[in-house]
N, C-alpha and C positions, 0 to 999 in steps of 0.2 A: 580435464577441461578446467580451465578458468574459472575463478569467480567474477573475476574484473566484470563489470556491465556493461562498458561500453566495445567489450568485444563479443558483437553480436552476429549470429548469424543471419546471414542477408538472404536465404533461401526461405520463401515466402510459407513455404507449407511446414515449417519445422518448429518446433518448439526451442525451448531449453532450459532443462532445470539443472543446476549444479549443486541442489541441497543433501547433506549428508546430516544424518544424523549418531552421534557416539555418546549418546545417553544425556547425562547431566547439563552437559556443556554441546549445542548443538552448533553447528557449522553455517555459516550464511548460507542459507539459499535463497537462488533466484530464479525467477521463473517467466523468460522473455517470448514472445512471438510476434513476428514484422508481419504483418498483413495490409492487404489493400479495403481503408475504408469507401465509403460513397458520400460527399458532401452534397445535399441534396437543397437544389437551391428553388426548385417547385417540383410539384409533385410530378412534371414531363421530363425534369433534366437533376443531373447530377452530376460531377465528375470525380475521379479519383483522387485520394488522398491516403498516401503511404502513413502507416501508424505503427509505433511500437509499445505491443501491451509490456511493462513491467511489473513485477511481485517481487518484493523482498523481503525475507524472514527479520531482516530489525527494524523493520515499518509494518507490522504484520497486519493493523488494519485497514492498510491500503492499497489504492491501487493507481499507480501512472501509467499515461496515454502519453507519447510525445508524438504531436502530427508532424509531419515532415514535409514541410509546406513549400521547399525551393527559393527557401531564405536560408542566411547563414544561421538563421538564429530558430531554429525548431518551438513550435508550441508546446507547452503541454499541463496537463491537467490532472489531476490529483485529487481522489475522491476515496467513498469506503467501499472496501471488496461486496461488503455486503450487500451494497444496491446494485451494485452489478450482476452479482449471482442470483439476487431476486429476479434485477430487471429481465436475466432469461426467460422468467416464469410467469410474471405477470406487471402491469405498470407499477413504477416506484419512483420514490423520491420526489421533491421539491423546491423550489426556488434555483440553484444554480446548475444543479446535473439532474434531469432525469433520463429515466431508462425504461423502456419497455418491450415484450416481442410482438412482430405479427409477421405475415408473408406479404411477399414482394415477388411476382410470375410466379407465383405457386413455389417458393422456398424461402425459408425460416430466417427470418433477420432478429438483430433488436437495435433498435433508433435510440440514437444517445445524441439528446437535446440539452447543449450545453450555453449557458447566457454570463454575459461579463460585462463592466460597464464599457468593454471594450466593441461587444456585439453578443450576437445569439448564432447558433449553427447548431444542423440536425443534420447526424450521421447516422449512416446506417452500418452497418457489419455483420457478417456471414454469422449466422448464432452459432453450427455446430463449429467452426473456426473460436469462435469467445466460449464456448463451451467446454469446450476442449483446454484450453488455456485456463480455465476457471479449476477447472476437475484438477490439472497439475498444483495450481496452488491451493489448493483444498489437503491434496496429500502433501504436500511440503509443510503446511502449517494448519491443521485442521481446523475447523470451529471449536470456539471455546479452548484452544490453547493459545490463543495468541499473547495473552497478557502473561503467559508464561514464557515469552521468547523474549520480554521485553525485560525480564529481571527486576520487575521492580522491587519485587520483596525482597531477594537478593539488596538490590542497592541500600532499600529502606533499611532489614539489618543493619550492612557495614552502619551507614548512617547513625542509626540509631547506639554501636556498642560504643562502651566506654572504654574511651584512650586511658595509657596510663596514665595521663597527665589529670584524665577526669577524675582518676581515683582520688587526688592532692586535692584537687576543686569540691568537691563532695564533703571530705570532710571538713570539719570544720573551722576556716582559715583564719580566725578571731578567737581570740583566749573569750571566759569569761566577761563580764561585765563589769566585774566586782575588780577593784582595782588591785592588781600585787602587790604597788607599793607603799597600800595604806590611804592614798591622796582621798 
């Protein structure tokens, strides 16, 4: 299977994770699923809105939503995995995305209340569907390794070692002070 994103499977009940991992150097993974959210515009109505949850292993504390709104041009939003996997558990988060569960006809959702200077929208979403999606990128990139997919100590190293040109810079590129030729 692909890594590419945007070849996504369009069959609503499926996942997909494409992450390998071969030790040291670990393989992009992603971890997509298309589902139908509920825009819920009062508490009697609501209507559908196609969404697709994305995870990717070199963004690993996040998480994108692109709603698929029947514009050429998809919404979407971008937040941390973490308030999402709370929000399953219990209310979270602040000011632009929150998250939280409860039931809706006697089955499990969680309402993702999203605000923008552009407007505010409360979605709702099947929780064992975000559940399930969440669990996949849990094993793709578990807690507390994430800042290790990002290589920064890797980078920081290269950064920090000395070129050989640092070694000529280092020492030291001024004779004395005391003059050679007497002056």
């Amino acid at each position: 299977m692909s890594n590419d994103v945007n070849n996504v499977n369009n069959d609503l009940n499926n996942d997909r994770d494409d992450g390998r991992d071969d030790g040291r150097h670990r393989d992009l993974a992603v971890v997509e699923r298309e589902l139908e959210l509920k825009l819920v515009l009062s508490p009697e109505h609501s209507i559908p809105v196609q969404a697709r949850l994305s995870y990717r292993s070199d963004d690993p504390y996040a998480v994108h939503v692109t709603f698929h709104i029947g514009t050429d041009h998809p919404v979407s939003w971008t937040f941390a995995r973490e308030l999402l996997v709370e929000g399953v558990f219990r209310p979270c988060g602040h000011g632009d995305v929150r998250a939280w569960p409860t039931k809706v006809g006697g089955r499990g959702v969680v309402l993702m209340a999203l605000s923008s200077p552009d407007g505010d929208a409360l979605l709702e979403a099947p929780a064992a569907q975000v559940s399930a999606w969440l669990e996949r990128t849990l094993r793709a990139v578990p807690p507390g390794t994430e800042a290790d997919r990002l290589g920064i100590d890797d980078g920081l190293a290269e950064l920090l070692m000395p070129a050989p040109v640092d070694e000529l810079w280092l020492s030291d590129p001024w004779p004395s002070d005391e003059s050679q030729d007497g002056e």
